[in-house]
MIDOSE-1310 file (N, C-alpha, C; in nm, 2 decimals, decimal comma, always signed):
residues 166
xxxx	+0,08/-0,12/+0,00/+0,00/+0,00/+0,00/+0,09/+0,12/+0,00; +0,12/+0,20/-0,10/+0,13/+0,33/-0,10/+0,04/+0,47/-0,07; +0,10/+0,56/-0,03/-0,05/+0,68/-0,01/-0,03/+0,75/-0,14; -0,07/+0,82/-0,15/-0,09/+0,97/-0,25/+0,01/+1,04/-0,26
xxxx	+0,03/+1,10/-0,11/+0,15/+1,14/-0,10/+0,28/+1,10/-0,15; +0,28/+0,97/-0,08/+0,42/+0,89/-0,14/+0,43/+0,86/-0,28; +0,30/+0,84/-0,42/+0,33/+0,88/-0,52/+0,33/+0,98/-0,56; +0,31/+1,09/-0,50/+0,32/+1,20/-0,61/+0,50/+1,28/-0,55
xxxx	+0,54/+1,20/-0,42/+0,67/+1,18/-0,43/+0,77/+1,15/-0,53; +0,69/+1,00/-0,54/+0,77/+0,94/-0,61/+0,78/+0,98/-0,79; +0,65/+1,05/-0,81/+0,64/+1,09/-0,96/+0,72/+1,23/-0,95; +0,73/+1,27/-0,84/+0,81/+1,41/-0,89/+0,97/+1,40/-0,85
xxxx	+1,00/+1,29/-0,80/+1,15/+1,22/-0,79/+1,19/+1,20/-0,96; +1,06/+1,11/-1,00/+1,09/+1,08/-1,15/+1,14/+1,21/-1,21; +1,05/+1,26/-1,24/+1,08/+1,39/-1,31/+1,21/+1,47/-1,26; +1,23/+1,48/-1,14/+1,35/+1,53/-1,07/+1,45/+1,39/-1,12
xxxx	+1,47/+1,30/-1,16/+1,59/+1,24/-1,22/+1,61/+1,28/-1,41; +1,50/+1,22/-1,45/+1,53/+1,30/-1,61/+1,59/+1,48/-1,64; +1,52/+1,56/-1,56/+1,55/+1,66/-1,57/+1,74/+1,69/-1,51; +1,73/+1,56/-1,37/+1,89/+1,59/-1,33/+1,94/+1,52/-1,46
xxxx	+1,93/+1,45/-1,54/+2,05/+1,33/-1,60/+2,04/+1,47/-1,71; +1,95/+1,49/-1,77/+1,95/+1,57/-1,89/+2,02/+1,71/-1,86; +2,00/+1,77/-1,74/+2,12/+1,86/-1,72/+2,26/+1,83/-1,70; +2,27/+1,75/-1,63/+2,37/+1,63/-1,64/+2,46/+1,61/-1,74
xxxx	+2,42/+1,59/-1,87/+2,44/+1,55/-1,97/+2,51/+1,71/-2,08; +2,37/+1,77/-2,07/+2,43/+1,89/-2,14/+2,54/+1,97/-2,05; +2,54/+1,99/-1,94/+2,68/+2,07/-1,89/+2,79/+1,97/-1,95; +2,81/+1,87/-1,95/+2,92/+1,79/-1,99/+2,93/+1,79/-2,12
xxxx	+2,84/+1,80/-2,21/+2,86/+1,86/-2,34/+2,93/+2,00/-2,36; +2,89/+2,13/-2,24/+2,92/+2,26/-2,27/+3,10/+2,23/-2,20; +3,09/+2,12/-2,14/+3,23/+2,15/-2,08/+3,32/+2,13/-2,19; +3,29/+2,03/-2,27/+3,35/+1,97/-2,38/+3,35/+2,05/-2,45
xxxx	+3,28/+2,17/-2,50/+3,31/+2,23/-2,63/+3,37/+2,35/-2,57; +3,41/+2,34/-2,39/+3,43/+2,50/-2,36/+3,57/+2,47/-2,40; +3,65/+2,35/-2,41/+3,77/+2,32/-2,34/+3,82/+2,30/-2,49; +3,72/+2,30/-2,63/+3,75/+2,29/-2,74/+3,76/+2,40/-2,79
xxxx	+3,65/+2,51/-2,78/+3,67/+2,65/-2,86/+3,67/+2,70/-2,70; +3,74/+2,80/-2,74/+3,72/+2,96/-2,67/+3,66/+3,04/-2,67; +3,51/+3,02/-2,57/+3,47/+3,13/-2,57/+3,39/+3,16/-2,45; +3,38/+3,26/-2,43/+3,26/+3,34/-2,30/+3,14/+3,26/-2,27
xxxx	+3,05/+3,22/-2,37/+2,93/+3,22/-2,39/+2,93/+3,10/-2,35; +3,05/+2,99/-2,38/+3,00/+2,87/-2,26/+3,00/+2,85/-2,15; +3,12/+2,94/-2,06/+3,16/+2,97/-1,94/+2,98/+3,02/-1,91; +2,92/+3,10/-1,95/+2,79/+3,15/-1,96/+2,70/+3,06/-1,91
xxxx	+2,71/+2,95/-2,01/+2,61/+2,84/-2,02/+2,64/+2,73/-1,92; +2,75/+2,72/-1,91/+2,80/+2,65/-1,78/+2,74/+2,66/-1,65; +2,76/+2,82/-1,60/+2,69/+2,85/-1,47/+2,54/+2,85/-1,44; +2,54/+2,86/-1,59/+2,36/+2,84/-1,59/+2,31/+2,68/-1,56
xxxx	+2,42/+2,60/-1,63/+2,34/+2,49/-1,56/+2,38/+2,44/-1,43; +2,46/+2,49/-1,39/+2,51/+2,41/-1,23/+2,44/+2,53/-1,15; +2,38/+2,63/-1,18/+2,20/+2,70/-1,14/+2,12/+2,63/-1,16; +2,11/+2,52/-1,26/+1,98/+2,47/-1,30/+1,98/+2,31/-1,23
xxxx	+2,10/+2,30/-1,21/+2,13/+2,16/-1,14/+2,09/+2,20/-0,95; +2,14/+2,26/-0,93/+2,10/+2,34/-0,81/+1,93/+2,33/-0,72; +1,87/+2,41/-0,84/+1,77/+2,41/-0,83/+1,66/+2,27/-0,85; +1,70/+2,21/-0,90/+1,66/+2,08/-0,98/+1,69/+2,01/-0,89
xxxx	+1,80/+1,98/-0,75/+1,80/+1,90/-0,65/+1,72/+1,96/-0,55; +1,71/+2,07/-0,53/+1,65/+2,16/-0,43/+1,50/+2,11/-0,42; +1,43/+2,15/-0,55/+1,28/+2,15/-0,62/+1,25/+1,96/-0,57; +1,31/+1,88/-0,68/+1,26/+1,77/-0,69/+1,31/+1,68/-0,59
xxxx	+1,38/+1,70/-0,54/+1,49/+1,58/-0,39/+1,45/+1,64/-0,28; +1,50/+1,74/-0,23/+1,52/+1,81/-0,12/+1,39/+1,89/-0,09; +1,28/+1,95/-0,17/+1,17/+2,00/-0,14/+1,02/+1,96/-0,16; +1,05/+1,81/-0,20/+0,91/+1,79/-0,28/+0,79/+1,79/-0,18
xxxx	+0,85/+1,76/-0,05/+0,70/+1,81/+0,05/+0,65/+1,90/+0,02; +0,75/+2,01/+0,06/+0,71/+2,16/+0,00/+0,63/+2,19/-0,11; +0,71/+2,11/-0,26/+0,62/+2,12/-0,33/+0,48/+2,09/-0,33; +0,51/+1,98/-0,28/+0,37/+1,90/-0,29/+0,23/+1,98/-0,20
xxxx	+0,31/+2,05/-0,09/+0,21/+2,12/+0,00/+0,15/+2,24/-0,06; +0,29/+2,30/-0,16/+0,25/+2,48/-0,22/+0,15/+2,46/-0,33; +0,18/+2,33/-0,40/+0,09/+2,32/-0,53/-0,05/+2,27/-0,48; -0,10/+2,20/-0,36/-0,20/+2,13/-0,28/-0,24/+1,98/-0,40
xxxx	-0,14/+1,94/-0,45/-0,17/+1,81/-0,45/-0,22/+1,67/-0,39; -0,21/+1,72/-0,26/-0,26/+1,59/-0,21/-0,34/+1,63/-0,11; -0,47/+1,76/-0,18/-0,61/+1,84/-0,15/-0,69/+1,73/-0,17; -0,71/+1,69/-0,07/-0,87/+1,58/-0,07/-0,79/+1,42/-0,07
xxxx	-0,66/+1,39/-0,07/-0,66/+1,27/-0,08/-0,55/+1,22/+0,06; -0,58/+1,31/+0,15/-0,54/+1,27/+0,32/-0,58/+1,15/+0,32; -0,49/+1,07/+0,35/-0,48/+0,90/+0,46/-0,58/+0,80/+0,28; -0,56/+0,83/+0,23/-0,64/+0,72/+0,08/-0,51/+0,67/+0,00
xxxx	-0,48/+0,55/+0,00/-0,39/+0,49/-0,05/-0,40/+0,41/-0,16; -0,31/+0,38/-0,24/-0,27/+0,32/-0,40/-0,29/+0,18/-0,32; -0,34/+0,06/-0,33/-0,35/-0,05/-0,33/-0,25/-0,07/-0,48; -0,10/-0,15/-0,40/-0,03/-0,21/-0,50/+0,09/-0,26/-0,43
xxxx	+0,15/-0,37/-0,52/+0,25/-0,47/-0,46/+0,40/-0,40/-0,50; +0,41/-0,28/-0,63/+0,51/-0,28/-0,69/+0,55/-0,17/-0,61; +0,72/-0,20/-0,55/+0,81/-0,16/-0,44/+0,85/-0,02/-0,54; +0,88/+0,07/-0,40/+0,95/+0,23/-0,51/+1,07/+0,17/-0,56
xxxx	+1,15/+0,13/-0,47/+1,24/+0,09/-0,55/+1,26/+0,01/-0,74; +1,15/-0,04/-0,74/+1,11/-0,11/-0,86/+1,06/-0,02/-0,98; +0,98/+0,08/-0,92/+0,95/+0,19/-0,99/+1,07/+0,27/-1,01; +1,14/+0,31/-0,92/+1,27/+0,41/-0,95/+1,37/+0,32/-1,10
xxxx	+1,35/+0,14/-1,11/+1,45/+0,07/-1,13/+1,43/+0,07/-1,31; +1,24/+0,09/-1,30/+1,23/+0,14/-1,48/+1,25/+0,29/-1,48; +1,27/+0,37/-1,45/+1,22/+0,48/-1,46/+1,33/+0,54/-1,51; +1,48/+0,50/-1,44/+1,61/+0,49/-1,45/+1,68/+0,43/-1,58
xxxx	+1,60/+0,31/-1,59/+1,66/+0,25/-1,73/+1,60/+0,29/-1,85; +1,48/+0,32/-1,83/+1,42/+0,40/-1,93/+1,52/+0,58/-1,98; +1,53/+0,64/-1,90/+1,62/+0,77/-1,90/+1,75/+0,76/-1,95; +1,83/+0,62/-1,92/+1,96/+0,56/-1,98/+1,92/+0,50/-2,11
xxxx	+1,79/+0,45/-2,16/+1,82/+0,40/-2,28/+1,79/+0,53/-2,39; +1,69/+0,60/-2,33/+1,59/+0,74/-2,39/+1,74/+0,80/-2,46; +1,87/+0,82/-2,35/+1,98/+0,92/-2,39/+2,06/+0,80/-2,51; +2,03/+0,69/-2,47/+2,14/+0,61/-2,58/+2,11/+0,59/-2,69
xxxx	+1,97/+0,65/-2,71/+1,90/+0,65/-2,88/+1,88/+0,76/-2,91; +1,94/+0,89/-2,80/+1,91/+1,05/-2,90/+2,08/+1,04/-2,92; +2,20/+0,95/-2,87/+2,29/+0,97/-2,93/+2,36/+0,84/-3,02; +2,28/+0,74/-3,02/+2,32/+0,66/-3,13/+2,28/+0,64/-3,31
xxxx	+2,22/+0,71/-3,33/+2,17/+0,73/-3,43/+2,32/+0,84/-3,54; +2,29/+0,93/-3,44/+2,49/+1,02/-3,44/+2,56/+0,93/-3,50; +2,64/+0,87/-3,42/+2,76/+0,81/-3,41/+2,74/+0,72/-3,50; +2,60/+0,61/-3,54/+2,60/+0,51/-3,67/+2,62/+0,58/-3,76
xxxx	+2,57/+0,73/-3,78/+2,56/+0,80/-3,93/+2,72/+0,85/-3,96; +2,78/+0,86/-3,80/+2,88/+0,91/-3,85/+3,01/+0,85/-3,96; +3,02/+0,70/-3,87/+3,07/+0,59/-3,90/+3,01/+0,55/-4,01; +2,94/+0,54/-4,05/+2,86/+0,52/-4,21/+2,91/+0,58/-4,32
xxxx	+2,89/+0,75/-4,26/+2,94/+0,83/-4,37/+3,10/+0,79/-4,40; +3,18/+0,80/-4,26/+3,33/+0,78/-4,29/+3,37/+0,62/-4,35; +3,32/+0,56/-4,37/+3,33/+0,42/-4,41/+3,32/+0,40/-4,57; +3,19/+0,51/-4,58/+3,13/+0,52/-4,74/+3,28/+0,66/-4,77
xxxx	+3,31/+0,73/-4,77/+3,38/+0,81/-4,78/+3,56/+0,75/-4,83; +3,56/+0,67/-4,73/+3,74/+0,59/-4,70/+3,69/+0,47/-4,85; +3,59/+0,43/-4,85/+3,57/+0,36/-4,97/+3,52/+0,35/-5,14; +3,49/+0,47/-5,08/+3,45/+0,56/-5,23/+3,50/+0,59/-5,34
xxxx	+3,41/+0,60/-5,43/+3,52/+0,69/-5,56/+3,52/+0,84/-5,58; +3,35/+0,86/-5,52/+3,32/+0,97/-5,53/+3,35/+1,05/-5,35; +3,50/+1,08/-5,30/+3,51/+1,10/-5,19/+3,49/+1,26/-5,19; +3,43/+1,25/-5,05/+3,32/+1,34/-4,96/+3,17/+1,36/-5,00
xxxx	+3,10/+1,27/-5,07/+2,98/+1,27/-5,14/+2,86/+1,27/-5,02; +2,92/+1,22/-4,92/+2,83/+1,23/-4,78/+2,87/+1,35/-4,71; +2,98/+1,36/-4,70/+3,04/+1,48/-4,59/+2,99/+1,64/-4,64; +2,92/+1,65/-4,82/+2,85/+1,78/-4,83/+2,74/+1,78/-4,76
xxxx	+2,65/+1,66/-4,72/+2,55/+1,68/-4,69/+2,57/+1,62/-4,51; +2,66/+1,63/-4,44/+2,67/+1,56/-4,34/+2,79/+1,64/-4,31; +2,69/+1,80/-4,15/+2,77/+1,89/-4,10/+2,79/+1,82/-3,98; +2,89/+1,78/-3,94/+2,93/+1,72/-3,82/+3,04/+1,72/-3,76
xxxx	+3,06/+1,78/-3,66/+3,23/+1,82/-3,61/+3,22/+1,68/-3,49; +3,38/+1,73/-3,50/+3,43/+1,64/-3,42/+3,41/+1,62/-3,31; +3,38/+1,78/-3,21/+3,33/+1,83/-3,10/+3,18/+1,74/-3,09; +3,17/+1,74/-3,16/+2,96/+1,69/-3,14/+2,96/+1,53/-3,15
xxxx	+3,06/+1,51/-3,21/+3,13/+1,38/-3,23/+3,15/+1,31/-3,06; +3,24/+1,36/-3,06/+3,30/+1,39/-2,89/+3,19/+1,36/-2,79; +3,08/+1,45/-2,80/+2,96/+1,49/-2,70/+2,86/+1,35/-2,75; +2,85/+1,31/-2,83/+2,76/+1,20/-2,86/+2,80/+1,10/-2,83
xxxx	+2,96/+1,04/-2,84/+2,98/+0,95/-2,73/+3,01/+0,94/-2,61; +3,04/+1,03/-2,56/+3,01/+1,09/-2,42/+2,87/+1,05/-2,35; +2,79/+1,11/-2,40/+2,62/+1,07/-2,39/+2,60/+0,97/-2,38; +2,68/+0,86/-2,47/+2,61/+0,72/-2,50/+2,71/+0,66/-2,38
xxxx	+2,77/+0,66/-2,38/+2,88/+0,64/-2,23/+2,82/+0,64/-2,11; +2,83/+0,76/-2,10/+2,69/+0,82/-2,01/+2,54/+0,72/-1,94; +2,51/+0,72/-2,05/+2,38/+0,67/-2,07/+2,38/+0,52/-2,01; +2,48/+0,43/-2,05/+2,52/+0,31/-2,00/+2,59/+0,33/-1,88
xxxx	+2,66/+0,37/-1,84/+2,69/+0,35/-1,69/+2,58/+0,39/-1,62; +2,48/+0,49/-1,65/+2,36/+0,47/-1,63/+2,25/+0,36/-1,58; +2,25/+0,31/-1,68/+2,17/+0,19/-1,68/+2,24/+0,12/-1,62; +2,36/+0,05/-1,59/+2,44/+0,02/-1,53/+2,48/-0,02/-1,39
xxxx	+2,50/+0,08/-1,36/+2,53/+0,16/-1,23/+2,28/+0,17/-1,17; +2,21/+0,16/-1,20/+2,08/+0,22/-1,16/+2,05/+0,16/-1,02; +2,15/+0,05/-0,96/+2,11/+0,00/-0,82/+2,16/+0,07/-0,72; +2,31/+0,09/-0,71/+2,36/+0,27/-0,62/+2,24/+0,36/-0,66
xxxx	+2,24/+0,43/-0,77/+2,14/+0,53/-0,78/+2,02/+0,53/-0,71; +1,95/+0,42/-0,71/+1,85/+0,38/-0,61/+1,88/+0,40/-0,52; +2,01/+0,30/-0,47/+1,99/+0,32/-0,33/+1,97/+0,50/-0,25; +2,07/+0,56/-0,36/+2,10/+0,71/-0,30/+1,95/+0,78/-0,29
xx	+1,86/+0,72/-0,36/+1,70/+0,81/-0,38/+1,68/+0,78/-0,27; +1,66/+0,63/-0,24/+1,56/+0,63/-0,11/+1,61/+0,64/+0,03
């Protein structure tokens, strides 16, 4: 038996892990292009997200009572409970592998095309016939296996993670 409370916990934990991995993810992409090109505007985008990481532990880990009390979601559903056998932990266990596979299909599609193109290219007669139509730096190159890296120790690793949620 779960209460109300404790799912709308547990659904705003969810959301509080997608939103961490995906900021997660993109600062580690901005670090990578800061440490490639030179410029201000990552340093920029940097602080912005270890603000948004910040906040994003605060909001979804550290405040969700709060939230849960300022939004009045659990208005009318005092002491009424979820009749169910499936453990948080169990729920945290898809919810996690789903967010590690989610990132390992917005970055493998990348990396196959990239490898495709350079394969069709190194074997070609007509070389660079892909590379006019295929803008892709090495930097984004970089950040897409990174992600997929990422993504798998993710999935990976989702039993520590667990344990740290609950």
């Amino acid at each position: 038996m779960i209460t109300i409370k404790d799912f709308l916990r547990l659904a705003l934990k969810a959301i509080g892990i997608l939103l961490f991995f995906e900021c997660v993810l993109t600062l580690i992409s901005y670090l990578f292009l800061a440490t490639t090109y030179e410029s201000n505007e990552y340093m920029i985008a940097i602080g912005s997200m270890i603000v948004s990481l910040a906040l994003i532990v605060l909001i979804f880990f550290a405040g969700t009572d709060h939230v849960i009390k300022w939004l009045l979601l659990d208005k009318h559903f005092e002491g009424k409970t979820i009749s169910t056998e499936v453990k948080t932990s169990q729920i945290f266990e898809i919810v996690i592998f789903g967010i590690g596979f989610y990132f390992i299909m917005i970055s493998l599609p990348d990396i196959i095309y990239w490898i495709v193109a350079r394969f069709s290219e190194s074997v070609s007669n007509n070389a660079g016939s892909l590379s006019a139509y295929f803008s892709f730096t090495e930097a984004q190159l970089g950040n897409n296996i990174i992600v997929f890296i990422l993504s798998l120790l993710i999935i990976v690793c989702r039993k520590p993670i667990i344990r740290f949620l609950n």
